[in-house]
C-alpha positions in Angstrom: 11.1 -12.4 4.9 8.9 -9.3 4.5 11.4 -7.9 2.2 10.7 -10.5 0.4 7.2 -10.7 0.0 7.3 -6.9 -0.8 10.0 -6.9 -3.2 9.2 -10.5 -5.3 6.2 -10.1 -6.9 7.2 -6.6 -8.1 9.8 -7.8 -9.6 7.8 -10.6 -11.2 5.8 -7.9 -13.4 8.9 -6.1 -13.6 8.3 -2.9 -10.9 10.5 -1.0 -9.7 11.1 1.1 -6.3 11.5 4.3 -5.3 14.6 4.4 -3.1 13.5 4.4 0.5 10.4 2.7 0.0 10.5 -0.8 1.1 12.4 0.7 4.3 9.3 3.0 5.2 6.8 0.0 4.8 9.1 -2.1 6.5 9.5 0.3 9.6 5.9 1.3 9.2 4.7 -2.7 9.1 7.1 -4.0 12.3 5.2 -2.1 14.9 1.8 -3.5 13.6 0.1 -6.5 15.2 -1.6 -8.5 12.4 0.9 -7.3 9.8 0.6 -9.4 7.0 -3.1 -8.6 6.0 -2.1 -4.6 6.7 1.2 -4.7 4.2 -1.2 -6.7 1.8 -3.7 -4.0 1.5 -0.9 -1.3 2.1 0.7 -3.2 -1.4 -2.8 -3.4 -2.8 -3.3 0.5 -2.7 0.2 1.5 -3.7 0.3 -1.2 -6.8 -3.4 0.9 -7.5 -1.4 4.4 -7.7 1.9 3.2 -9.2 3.6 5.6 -11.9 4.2 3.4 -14.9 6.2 0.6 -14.0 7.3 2.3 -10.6 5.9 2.3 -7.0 6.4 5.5 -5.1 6.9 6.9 -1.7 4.0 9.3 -2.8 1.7 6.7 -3.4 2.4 5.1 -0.5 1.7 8.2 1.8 -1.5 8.6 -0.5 -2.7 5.3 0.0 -2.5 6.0 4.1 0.6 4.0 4.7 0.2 0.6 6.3 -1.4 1.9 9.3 -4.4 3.8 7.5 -4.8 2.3 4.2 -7.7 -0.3 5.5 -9.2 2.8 7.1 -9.1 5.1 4.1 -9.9 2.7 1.8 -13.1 2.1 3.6 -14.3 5.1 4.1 -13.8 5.9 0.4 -16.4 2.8 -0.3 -18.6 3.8 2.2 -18.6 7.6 0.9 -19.3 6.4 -2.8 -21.9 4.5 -1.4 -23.7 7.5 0.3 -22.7 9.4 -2.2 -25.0 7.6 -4.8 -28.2 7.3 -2.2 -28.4 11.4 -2.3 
């Protein structure tokens, strides 16, 4: 089912993969509690640092995986934020 909800929309705007990555996120997303909202963020950032019409395992690692990609995301909002007070 998460394979699914990773690999379906992609393909609705016509993405493609690197191979590997869907198994990373998938491994990366099982051990997660609250999943869902984590790979859709995780997705968010990746889809935000594709390469054309592919997503990458770079990206992915960029982004801060599934695990981190809330975390880095927010501290890159709050950073712009103090960034602009100075």
């Amino acid at each position: 089912m998460l394979r699914q909800a990773i690999e379906e929309p992609a393909r609705h705007v016509k993405l493609g993969f690197e191979p590997s990555l869907v198994d990373t996120i998938l491994g990366d997303v099982a051990s997660e509690p609250g999943a869902l909202p984590l790979l859709e963020h995780a997705l968010l950032e990746l889809w935000k640092r594709r390469r054309h019409h592919t997503l990458t395992l770079d990206g992915y690692r960029e982004s801060g995986d599934v695990k981190d990609a809330i975390v880095k995301a927010a501290e890159e909002t709050f950073n712009s934020f103090t960034r602009r007070k100075s």
